[in-house]
N, C-alpha and C positions, 0 to 999 in steps of 0.2 A: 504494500500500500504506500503511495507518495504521499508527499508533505499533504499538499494541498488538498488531498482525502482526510486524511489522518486531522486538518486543519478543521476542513467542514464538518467534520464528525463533533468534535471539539464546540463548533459553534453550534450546534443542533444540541447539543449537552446541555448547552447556555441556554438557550432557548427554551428544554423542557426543564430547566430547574426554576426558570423563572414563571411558568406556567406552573408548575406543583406549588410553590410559593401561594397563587392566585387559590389554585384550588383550595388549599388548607384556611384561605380565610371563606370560602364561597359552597363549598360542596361536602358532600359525605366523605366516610374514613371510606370506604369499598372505591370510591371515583381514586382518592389519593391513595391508596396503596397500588393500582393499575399503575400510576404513572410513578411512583417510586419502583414499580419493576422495572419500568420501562427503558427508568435510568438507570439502575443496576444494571440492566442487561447491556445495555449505549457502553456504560462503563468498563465491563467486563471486555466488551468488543475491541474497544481502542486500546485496551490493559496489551491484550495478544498483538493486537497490529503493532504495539511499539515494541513491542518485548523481538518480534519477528525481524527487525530491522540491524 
């Protein structure tokens, strides 16, 4: 995976962390636990793409 993947990944991270944020003042626990997997998984992804490098 190149920079610039490995980058947008990165900023799609940003992105859903800052929507989880929203959710925990606006939604139920079941909506924010989807999207804290969602980031744990995004997380998990880029962990391997840098480790691969």
């Amino acid at each position: 995976m190149n920079k610039a993947n490995i980058e947008g990944l990165i900023n799609l991270e940003i992105e859903l962390a800052k929507s989880i944020l929203e959710l925990k003042e606006e939604h139920e626990t079941t909506v924010l636990e989807k999207w804290e997997n969602l980031l744990t998984n995004l997380e998990l992804v880029i962990s391997k793409k840098k480790g691969k490098k």
